[in-house]
C-alpha positions as CSV (number, residue, x, y, z in Angstrom):
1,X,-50.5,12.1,25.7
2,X,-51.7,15.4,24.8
3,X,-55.1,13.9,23.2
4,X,-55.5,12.2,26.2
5,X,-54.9,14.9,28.9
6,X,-57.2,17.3,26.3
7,X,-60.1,14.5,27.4
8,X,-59.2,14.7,30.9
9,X,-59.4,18.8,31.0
10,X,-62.3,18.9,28.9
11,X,-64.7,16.1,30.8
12,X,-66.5,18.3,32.5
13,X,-67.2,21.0,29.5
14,X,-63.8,23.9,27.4
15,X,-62.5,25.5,30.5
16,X,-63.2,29.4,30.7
17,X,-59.2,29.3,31.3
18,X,-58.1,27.3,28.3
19,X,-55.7,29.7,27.1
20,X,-53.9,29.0,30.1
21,X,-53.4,25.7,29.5
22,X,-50.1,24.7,26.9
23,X,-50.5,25.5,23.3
24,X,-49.9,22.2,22.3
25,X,-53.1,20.9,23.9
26,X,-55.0,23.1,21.1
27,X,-54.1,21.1,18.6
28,X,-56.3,18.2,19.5
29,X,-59.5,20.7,19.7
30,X,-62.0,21.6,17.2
31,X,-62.0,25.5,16.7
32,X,-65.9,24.7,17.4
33,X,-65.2,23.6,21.1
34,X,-63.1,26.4,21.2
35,X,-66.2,29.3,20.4
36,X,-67.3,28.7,23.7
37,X,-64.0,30.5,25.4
38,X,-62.6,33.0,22.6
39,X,-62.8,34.2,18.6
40,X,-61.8,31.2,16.2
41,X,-58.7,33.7,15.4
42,X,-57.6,33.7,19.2
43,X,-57.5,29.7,19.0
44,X,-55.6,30.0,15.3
45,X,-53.1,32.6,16.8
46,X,-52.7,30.4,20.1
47,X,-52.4,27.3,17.7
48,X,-49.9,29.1,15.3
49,X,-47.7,29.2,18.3
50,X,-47.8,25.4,19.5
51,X,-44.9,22.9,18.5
52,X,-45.2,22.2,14.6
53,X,-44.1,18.6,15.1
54,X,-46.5,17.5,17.5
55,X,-48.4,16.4,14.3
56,X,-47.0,14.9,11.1
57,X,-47.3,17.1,7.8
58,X,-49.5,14.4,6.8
59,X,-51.5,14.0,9.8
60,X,-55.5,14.8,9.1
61,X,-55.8,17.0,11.8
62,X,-52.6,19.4,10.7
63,X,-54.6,19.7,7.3
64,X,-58.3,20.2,8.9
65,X,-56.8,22.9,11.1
66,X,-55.5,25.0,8.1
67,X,-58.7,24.7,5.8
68,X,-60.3,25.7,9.7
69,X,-57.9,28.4,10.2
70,X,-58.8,29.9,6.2
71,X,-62.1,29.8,6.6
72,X,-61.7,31.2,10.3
73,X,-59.9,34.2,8.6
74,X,-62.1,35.0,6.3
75,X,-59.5,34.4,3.5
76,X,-61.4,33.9,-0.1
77,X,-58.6,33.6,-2.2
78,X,-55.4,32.2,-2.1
79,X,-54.1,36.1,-0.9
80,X,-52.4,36.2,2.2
81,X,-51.4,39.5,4.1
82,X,-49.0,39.8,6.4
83,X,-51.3,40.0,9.4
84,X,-53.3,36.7,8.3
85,X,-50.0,35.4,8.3
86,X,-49.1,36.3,11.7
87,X,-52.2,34.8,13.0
88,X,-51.5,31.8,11.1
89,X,-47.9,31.1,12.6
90,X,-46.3,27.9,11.7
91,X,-49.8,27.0,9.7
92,X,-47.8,29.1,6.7
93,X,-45.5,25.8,6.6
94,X,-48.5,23.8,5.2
95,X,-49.7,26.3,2.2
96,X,-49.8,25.5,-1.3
97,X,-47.6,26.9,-4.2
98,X,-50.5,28.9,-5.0
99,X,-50.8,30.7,-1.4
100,X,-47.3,31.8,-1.8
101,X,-47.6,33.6,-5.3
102,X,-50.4,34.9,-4.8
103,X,-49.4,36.4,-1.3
104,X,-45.8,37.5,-2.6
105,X,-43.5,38.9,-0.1
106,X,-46.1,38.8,2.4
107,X,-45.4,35.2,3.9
108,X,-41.9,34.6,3.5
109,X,-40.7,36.4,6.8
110,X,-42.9,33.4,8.5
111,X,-42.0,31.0,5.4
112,X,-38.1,31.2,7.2
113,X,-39.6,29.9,10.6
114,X,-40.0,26.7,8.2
115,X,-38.3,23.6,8.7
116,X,-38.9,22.1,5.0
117,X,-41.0,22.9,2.2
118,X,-42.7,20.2,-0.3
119,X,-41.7,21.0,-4.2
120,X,-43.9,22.9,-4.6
121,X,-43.6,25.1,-2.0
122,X,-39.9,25.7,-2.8
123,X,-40.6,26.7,-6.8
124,X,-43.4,29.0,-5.8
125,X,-40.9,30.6,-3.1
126,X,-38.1,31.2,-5.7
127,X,-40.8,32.4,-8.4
128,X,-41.6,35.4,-5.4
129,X,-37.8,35.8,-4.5
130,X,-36.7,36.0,-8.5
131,X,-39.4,38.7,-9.0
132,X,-37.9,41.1,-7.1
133,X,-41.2,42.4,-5.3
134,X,-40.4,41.9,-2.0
135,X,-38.9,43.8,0.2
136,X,-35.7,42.0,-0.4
137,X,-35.5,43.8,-3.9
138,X,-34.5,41.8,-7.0
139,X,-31.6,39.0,-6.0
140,X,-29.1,41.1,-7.9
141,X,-29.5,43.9,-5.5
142,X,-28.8,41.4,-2.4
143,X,-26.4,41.6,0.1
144,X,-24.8,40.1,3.2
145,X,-27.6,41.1,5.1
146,X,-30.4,40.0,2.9
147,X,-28.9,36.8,3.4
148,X,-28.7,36.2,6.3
149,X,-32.6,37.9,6.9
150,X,-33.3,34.8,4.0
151,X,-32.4,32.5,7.0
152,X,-34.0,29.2,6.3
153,X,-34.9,30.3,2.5
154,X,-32.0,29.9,1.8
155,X,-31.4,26.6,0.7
156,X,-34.7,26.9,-2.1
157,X,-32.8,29.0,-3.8
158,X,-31.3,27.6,-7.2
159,X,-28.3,28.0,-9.7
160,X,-30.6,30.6,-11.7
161,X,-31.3,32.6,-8.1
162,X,-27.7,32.1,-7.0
163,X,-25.5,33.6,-10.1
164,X,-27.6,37.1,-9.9
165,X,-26.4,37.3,-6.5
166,X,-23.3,39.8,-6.7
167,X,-20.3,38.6,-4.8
């Protein structure tokens, strides 16, 4: 329905108004269509905030949009900041082991917006949490609190994680 009604609004020409229209409708659009309106990071930020499962983890599009959305950001490496991550949104959800070591604590407050990680997603987040640099500290300095600010992290964690957890 979306891809259709994205056809219908776009017949004549991208609206100058298309940020008005439902985030959801982004995700059908090419962050080139998009130029014509706003930044490529305005569309990434706008898509960051449309419903995740409008398109399957798998879908083509979901993965064209993140290479987009790297390039977009200017990101070289596999280093992620936290304001790059913010821009991202729900785009985080789809990064490689690799984008979460190398970005450390930077991504996991948007990591916990997650609704499931791959394998590999879930190892690279308890290799951050074990080390200790993040701003939740090392696990055996965890409390209550940290926790519960863990939200959805909080079933990666393993045996290994779990028994420096004091009680």
């Amino acid at each position: 329905q979306l891809s259709c009604l994205l056809k219908m609004v776009t017949l004549d020409g991208i609206p100058k108004d298309l940020d008005s229209y439902p985030q959801d409708l982004l995700l059908f659009l090419s962050p080139s269509d998009y130029a014509a309106t706003g930044s490529c990071s305005q569309f990434f930020s706008n898509i960051g905030k449309a419903n995740v499962d409008v398109l399957p983890r798998e879908a083509p599009q979901r993965q064209q949009l993140l290479l987009e959305a790297l390039e977009c950001l200017e990101i070289p490496g596999t280093e992620i900041n936290e304001e790059q991550a913010e821009t991202l949104g729900w785009l985080v959800c789809d990064l490689g082991g690799e984008y979460i070591r190398s970005s450390g604590g930077s991504l996991l407050k948007d990591l916990s917006q997650c609704g499931s990680f791959l394998p590999e997603q879930e190892e690279a987040i308890r290799d951050v949490l074990s080390s200790g640099n993040t701003t939740f500290g090392p696990p055996a300095a965890w409390s209550a609190f940290t926790l519960s600010e863990l939200g959805r992290l909080l079933p990666v964690l393993d045996h290994s994680i779990l028994q420096q957890i004091p009680k």
